[in-house]
C-alpha atoms as an extended CHARMM CRD file, in Angstrom:
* protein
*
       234  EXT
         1         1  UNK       CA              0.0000000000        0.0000000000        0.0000000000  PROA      1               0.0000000000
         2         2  UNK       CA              1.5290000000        3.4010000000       -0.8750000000  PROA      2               0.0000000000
         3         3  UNK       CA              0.3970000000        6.5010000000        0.8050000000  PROA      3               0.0000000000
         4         4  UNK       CA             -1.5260000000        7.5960000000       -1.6870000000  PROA      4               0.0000000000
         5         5  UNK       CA             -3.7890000000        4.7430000000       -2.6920000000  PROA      5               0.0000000000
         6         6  UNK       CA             -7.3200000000        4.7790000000       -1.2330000000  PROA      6               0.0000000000
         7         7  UNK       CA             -8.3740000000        1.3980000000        0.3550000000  PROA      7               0.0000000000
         8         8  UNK       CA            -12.1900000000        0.1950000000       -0.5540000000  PROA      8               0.0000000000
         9         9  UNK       CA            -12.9170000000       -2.3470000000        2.7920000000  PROA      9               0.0000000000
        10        10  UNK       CA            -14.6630000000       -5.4180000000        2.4990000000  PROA      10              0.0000000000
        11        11  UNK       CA            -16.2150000000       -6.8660000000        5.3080000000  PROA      11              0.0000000000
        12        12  UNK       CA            -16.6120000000      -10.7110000000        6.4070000000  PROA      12              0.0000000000
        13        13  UNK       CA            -18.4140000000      -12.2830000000        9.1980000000  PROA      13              0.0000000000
        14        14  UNK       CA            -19.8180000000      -16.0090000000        9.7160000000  PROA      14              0.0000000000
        15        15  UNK       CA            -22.9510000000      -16.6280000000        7.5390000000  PROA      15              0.0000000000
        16        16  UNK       CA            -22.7850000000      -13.6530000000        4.6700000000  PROA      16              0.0000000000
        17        17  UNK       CA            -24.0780000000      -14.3950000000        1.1980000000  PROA      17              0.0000000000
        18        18  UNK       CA            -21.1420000000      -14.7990000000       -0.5720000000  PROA      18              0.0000000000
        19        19  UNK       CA            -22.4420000000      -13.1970000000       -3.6290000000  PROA      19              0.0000000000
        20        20  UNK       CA            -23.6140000000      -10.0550000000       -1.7810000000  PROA      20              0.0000000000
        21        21  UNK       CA            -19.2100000000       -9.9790000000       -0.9710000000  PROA      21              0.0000000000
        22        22  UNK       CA            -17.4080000000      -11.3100000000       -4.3330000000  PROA      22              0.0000000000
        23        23  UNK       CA            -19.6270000000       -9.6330000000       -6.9300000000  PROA      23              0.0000000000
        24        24  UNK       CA            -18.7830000000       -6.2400000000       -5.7320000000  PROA      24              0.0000000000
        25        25  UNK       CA            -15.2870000000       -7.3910000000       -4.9260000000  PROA      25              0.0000000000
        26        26  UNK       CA            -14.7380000000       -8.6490000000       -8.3190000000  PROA      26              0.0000000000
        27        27  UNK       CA            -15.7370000000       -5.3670000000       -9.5880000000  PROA      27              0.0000000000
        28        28  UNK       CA            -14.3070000000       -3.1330000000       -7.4370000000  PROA      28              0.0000000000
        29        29  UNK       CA            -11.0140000000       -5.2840000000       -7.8050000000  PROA      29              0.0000000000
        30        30  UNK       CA            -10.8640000000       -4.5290000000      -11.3020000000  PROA      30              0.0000000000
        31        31  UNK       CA            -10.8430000000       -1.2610000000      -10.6010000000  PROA      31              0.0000000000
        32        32  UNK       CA             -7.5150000000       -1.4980000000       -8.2990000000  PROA      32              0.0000000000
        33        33  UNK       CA             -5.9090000000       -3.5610000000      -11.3710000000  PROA      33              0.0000000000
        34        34  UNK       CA             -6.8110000000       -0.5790000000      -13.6000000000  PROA      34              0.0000000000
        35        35  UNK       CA             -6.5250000000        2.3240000000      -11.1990000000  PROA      35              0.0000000000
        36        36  UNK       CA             -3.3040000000        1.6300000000       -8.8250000000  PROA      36              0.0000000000
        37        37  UNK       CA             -5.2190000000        4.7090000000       -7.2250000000  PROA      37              0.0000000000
        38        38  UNK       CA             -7.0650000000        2.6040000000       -5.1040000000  PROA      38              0.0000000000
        39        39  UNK       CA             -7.1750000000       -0.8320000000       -3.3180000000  PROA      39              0.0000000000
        40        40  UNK       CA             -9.6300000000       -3.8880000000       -2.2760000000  PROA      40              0.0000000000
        41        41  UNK       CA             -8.8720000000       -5.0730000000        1.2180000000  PROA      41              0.0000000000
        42        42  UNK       CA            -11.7220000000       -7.9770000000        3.0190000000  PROA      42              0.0000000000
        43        43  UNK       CA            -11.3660000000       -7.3730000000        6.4780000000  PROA      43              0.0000000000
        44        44  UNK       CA            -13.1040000000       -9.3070000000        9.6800000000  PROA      44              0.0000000000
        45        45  UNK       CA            -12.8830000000       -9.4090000000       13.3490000000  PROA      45              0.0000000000
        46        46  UNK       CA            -10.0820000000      -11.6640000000       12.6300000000  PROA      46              0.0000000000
        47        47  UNK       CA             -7.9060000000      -13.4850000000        9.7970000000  PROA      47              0.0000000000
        48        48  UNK       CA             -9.7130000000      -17.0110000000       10.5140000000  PROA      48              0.0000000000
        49        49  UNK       CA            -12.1130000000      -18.9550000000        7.9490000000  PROA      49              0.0000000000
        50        50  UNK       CA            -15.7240000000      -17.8090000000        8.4420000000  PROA      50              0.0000000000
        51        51  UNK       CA            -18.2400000000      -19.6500000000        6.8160000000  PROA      51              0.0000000000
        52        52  UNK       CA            -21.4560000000      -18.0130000000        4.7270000000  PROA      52              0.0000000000
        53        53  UNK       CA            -24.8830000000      -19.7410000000        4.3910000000  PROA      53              0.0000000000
        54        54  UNK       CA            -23.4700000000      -21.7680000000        0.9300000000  PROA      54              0.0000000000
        55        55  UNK       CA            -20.3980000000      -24.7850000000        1.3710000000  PROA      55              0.0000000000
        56        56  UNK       CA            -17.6080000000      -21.9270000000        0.4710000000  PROA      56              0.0000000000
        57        57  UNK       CA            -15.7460000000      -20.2740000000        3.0750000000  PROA      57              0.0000000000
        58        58  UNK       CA            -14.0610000000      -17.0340000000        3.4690000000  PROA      58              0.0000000000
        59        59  UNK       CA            -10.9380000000      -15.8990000000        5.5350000000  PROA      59              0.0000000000
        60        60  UNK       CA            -10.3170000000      -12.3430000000        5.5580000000  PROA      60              0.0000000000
        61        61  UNK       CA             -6.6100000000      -10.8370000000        4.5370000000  PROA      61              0.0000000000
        62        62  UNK       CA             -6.7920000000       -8.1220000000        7.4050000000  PROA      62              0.0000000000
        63        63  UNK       CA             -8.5250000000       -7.4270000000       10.8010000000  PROA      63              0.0000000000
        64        64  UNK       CA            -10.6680000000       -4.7890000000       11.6810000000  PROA      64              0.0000000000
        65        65  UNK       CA             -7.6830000000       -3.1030000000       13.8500000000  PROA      65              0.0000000000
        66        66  UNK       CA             -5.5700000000       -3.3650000000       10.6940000000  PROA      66              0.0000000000
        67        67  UNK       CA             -7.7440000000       -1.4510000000        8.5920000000  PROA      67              0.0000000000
        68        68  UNK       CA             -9.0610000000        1.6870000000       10.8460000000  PROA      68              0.0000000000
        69        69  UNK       CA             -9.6160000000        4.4210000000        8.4210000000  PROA      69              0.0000000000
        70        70  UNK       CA            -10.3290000000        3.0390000000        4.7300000000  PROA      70              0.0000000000
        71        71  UNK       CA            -11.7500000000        4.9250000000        1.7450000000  PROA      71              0.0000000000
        72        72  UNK       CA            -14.6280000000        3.5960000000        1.4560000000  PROA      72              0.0000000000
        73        73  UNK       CA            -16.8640000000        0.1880000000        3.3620000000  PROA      73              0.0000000000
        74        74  UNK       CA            -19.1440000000       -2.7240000000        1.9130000000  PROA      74              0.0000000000
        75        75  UNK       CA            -21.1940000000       -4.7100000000        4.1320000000  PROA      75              0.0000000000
        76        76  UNK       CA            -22.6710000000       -7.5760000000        2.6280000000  PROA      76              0.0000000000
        77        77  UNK       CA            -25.8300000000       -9.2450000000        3.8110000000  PROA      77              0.0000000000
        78        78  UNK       CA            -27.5100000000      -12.9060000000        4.1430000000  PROA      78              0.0000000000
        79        79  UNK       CA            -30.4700000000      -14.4680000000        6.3880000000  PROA      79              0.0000000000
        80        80  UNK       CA            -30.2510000000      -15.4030000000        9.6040000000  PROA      80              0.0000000000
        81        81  UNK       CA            -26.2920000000      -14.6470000000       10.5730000000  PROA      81              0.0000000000
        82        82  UNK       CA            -26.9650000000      -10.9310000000        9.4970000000  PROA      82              0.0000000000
        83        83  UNK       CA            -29.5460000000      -10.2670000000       11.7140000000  PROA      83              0.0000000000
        84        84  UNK       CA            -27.0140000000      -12.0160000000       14.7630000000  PROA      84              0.0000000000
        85        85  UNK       CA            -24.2470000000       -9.6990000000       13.5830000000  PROA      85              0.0000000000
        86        86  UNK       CA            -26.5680000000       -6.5240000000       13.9900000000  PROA      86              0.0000000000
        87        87  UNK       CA            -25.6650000000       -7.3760000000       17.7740000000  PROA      87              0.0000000000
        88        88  UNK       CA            -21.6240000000       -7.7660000000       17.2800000000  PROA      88              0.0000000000
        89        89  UNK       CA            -20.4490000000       -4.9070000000       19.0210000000  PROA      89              0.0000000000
        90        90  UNK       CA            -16.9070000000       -4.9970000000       17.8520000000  PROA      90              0.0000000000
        91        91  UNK       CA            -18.0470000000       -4.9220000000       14.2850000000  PROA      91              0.0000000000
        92        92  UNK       CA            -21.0050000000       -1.7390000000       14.8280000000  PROA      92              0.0000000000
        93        93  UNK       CA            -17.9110000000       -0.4120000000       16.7460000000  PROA      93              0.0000000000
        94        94  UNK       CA            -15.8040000000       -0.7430000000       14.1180000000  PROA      94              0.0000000000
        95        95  UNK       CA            -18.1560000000        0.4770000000       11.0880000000  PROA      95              0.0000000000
        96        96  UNK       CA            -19.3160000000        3.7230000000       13.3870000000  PROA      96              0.0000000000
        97        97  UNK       CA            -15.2560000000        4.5690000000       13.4200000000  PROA      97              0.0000000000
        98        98  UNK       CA            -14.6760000000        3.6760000000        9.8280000000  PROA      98              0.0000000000
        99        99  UNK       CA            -17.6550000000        5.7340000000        8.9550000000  PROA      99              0.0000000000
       100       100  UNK       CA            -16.1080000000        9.1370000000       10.6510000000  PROA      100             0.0000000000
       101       101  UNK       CA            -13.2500000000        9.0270000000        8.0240000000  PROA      101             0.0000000000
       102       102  UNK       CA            -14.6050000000        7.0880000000        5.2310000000  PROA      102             0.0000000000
       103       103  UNK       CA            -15.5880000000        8.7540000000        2.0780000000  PROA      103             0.0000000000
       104       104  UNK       CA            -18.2130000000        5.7620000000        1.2260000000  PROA      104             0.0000000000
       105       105  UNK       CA            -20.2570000000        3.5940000000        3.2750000000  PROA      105             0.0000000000
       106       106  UNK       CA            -21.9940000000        0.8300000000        1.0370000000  PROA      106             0.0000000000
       107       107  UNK       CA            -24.0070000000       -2.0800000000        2.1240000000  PROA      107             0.0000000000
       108       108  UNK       CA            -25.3370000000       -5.1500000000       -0.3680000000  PROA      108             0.0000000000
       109       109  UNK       CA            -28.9470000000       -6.6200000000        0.8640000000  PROA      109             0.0000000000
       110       110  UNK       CA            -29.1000000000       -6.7130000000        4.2730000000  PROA      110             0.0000000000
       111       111  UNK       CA            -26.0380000000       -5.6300000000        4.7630000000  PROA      111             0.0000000000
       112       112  UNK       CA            -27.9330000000       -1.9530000000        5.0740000000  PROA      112             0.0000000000
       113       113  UNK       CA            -29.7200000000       -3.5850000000        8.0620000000  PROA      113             0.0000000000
       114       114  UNK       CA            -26.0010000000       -3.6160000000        9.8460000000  PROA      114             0.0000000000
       115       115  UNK       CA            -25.2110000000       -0.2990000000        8.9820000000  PROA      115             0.0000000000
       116       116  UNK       CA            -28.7670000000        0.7530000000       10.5130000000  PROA      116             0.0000000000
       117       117  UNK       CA            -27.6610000000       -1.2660000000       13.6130000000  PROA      117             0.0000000000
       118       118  UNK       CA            -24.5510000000        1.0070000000       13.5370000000  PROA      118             0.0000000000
       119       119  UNK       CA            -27.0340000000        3.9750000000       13.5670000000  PROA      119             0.0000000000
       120       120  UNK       CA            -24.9630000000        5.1410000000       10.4260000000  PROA      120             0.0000000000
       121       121  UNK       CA            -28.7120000000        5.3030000000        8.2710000000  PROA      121             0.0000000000
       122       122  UNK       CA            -30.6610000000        7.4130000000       10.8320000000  PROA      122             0.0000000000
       123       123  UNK       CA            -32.4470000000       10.5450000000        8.7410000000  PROA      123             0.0000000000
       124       124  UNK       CA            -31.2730000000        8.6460000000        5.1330000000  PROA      124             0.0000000000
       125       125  UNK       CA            -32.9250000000        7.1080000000        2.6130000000  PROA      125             0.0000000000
       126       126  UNK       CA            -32.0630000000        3.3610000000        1.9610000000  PROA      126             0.0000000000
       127       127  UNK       CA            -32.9630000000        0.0270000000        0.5060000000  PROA      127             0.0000000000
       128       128  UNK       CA            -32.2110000000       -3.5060000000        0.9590000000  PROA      128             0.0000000000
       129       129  UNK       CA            -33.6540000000       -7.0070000000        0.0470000000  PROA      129             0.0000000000
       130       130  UNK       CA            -37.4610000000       -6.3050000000       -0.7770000000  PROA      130             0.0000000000
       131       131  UNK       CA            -38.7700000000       -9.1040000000        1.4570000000  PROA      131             0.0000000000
       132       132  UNK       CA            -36.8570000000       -6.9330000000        4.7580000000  PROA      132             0.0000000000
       133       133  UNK       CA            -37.2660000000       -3.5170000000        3.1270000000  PROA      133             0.0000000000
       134       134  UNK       CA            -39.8230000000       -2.2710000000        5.3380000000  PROA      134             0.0000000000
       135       135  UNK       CA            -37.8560000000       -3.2600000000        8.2450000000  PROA      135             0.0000000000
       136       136  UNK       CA            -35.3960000000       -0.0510000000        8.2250000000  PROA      136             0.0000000000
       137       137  UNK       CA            -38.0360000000        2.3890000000        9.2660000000  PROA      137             0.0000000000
       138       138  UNK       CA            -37.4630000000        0.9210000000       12.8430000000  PROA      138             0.0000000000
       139       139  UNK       CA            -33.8620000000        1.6220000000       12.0230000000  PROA      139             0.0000000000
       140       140  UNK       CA            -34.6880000000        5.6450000000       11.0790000000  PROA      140             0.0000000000
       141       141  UNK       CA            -34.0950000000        5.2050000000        7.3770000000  PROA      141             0.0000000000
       142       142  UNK       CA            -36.4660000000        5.7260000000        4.6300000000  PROA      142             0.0000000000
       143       143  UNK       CA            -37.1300000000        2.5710000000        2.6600000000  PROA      143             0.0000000000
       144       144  UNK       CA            -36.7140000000        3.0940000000       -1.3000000000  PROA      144             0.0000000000
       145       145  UNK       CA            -37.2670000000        0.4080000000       -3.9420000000  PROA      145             0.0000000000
       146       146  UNK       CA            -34.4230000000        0.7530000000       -6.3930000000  PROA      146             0.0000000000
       147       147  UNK       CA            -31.5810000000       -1.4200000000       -6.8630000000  PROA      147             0.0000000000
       148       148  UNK       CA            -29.4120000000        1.1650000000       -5.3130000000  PROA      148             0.0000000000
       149       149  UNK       CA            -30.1740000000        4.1050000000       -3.1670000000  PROA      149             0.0000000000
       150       150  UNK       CA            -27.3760000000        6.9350000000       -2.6500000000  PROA      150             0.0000000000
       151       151  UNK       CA            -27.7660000000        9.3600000000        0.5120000000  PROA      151             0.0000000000
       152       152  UNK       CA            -25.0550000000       11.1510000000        1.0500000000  PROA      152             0.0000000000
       153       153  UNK       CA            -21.9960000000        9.5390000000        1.8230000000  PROA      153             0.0000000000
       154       154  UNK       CA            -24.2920000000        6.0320000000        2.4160000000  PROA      154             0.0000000000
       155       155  UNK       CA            -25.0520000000        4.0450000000       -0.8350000000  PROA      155             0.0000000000
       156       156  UNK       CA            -27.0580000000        0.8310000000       -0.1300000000  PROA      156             0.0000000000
       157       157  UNK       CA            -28.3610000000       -1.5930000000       -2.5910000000  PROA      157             0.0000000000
       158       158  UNK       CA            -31.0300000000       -4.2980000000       -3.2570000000  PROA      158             0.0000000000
       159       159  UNK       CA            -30.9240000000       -8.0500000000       -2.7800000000  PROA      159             0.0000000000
       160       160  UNK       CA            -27.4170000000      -10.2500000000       -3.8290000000  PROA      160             0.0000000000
       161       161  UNK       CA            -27.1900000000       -9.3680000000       -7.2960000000  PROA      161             0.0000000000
       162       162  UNK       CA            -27.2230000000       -5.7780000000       -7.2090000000  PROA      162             0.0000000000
       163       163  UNK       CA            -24.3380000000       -5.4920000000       -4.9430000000  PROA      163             0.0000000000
       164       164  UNK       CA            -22.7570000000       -5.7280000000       -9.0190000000  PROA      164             0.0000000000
       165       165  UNK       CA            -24.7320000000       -2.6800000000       -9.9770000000  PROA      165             0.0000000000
       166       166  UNK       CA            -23.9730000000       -0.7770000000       -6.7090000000  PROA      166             0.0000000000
       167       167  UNK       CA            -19.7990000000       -1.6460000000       -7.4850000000  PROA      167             0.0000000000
       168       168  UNK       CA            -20.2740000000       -0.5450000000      -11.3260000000  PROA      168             0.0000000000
       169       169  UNK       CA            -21.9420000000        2.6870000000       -9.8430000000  PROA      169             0.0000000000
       170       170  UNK       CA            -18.6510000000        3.2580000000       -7.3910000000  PROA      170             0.0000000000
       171       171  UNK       CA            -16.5110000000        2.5990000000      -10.5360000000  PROA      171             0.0000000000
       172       172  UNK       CA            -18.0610000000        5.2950000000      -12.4490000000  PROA      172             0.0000000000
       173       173  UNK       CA            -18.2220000000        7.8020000000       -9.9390000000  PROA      173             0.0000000000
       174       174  UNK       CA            -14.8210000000        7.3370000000       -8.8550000000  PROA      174             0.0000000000
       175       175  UNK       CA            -13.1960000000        6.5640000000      -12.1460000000  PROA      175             0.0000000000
       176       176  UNK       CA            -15.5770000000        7.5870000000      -14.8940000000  PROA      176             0.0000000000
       177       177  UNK       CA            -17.8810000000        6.1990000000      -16.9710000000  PROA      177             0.0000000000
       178       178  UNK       CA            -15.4150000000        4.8030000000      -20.0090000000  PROA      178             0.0000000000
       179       179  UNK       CA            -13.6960000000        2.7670000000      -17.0320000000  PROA      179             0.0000000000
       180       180  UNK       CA            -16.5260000000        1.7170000000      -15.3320000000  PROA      180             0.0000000000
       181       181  UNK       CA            -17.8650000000        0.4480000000      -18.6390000000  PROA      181             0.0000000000
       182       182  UNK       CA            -14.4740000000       -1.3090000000      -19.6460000000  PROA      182             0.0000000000
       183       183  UNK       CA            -15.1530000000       -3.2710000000      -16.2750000000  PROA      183             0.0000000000
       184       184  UNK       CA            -18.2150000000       -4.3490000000      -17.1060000000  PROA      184             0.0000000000
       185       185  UNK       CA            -17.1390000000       -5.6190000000      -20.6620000000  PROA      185             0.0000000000
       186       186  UNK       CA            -13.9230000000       -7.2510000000      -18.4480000000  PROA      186             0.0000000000
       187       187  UNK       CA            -16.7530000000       -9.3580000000      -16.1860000000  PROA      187             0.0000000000
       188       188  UNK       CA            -18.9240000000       -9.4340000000      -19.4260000000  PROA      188             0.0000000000
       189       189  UNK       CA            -21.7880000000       -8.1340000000      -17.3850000000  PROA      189             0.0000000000
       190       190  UNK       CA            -24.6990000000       -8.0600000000      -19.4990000000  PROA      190             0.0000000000
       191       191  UNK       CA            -28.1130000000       -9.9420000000      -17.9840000000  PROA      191             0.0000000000
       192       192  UNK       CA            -30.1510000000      -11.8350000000      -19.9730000000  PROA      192             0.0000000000
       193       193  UNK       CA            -32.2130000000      -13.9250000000      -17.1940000000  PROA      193             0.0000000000
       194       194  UNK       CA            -33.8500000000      -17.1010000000      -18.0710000000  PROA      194             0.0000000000
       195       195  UNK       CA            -37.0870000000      -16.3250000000      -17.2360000000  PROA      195             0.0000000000
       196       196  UNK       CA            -36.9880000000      -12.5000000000      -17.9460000000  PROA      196             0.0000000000
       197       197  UNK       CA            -36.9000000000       -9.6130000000      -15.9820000000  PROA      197             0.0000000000
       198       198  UNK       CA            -38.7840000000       -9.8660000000      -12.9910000000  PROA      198             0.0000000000
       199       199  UNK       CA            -42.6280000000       -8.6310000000      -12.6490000000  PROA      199             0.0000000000
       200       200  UNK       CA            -42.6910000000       -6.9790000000       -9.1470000000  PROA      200             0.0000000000
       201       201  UNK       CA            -46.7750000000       -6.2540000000       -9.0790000000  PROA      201             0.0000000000
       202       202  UNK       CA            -46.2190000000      -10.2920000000       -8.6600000000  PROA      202             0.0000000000
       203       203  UNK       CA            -43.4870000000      -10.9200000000       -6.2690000000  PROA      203             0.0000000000
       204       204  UNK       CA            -44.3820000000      -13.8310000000       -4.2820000000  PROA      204             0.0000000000
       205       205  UNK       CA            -43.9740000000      -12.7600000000       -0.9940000000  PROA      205             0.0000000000
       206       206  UNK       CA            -46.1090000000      -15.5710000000        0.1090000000  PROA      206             0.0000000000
       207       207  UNK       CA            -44.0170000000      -17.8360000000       -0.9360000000  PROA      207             0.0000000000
       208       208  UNK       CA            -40.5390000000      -16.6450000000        0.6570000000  PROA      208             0.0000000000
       209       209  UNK       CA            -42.3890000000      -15.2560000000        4.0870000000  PROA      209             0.0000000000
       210       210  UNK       CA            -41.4220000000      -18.5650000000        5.9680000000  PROA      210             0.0000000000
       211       211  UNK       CA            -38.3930000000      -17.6810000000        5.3740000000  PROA      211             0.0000000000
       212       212  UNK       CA            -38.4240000000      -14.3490000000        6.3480000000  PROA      212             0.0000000000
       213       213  UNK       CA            -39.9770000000      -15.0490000000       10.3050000000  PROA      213             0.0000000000
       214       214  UNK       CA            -37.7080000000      -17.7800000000       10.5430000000  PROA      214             0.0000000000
       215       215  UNK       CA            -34.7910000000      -15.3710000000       10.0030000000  PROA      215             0.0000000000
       216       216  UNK       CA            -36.3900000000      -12.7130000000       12.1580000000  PROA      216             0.0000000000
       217       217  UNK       CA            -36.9260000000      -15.4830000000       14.5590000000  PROA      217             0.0000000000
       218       218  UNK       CA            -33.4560000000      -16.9060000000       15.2490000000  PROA      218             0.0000000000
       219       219  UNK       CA            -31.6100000000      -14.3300000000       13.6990000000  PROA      219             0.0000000000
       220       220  UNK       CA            -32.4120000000      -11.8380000000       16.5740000000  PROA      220             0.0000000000
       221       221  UNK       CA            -33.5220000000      -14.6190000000       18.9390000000  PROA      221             0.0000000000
       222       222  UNK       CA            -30.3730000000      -13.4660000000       21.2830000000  PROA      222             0.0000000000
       223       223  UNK       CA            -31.4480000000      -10.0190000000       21.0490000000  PROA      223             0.0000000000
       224       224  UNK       CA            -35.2890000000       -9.3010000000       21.8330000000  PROA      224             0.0000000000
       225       225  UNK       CA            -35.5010000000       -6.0700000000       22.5790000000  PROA      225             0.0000000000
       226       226  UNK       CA            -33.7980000000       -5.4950000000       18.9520000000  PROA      226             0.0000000000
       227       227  UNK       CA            -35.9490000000       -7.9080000000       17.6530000000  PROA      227             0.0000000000
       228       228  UNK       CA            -40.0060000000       -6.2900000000       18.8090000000  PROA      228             0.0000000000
       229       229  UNK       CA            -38.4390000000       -2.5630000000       17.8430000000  PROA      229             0.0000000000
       230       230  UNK       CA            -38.1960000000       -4.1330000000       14.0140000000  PROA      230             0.0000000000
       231       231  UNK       CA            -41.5980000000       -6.2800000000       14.0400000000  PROA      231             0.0000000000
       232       232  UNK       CA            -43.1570000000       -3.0380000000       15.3480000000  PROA      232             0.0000000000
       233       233  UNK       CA            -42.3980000000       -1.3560000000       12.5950000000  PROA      233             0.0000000000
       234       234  UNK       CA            -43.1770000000       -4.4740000000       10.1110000000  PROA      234             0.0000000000
């Protein structure tokens, strides 16, 4: 690291979605290859494997300590480990200090559900994963439904997939627009679902709410209090 280069934080704890952490990473890491201006860095409480909620694990390169005043911060989200981790004191602790200094503070999913935890989206508008969306009033944000939402200094973004769109977003406004599109030919980013784009007057809430009480459930089973100020606001 030289003194001028400008370090972009990623951060790991047990149980993320990986995606919500290596699409932006990948991203954002082409950046560094392109731009020696800046630097990816995956930080965590410390340098041991964690796991996520798929097989793969993940074992940060630097600690929190390490890394006390980056550039910028991306928190990623997931189910059930997120909503634990909205109780981790070291890492709120650590995301209210990096946010003093930091030019950026990003969150993928429910990432932005941390970074409400941290207190760092009271007054802001934000968004998240659309089945937990309405969940950061309780946090003093203003839910938005787009795949990113940029307040200020905060930028969050939808569920897993558009952590990608939130990273090509950084690259352009840090680096322009002819770089940030040279990344996305490098990563050949160019969606062409399946089954189309998705109809939203049809989402099927229904469907996925099991799966939303049972992460409210054990996710902040630890922390009730936590826990009734969110469902009171559901």
């Amino acid at each position: 690291m030289t003194d001028e280069q400008k370090t972009i934080a990623f951060v790991v704890y047990p149980g993320l979605t990986p995606l919500d952490l290596v699409g932006p990473l990948q991203v954002l890491s082409a950046l560094a290859q392109l731009n020696p201006a800046y630097r990816t860095v995956v930080v965590g409480a410390t340098k041991d494997t964690v796991g996520t909620d798929t097989p793969l694990r993940i074992a940060p390169g630097h600690t929190f300590d390490e890394v006390p005043s980056p550039f910028a911060v991306l928190v990623p989200g997931g189910t059930v480990p997120t909503l634990q981790a909205m109780s981790d004191e070291h890492l709120l602790t650590w995301l209210r200090t990096a946010a003093e200094g930091a030019e950026l503070v990003t969150s993928v999913c429910t990432g932005s559900l941390v970074l409400g935890a941290a207190g760092l989206l009271e007054g802001r508008r934000a968004t998240t994963h659309w089945m937990f969306r309405d969940l950061l009033t309780a946090l003093g944000a203003t839910p938005v439904a787009r795949r990113w939402v940029e307040d200020g200094p905060v930028i969050t973004a939808a569920g897993v997939s558009a952590g990608i769109d939130l990273a090509l977003h950084l690259v352009e406004r840090l680096a322009g627009r002819q770089l940030a599109t040279t990344v996305q030919f490098a990563i050949e980013y160019d969606p062409e679902p399946p089954q189309g784009a998705l109809d939203w007057a049809n989402q099927p809430y229904g469907d996925l709410k099991p799966l939303r009480e049972h992460t409210l459930r054990e996710g902040l089973a630890a922390n009730p209090a936590l826990r009734d100020k969110l469902l009171a606001h559901a």
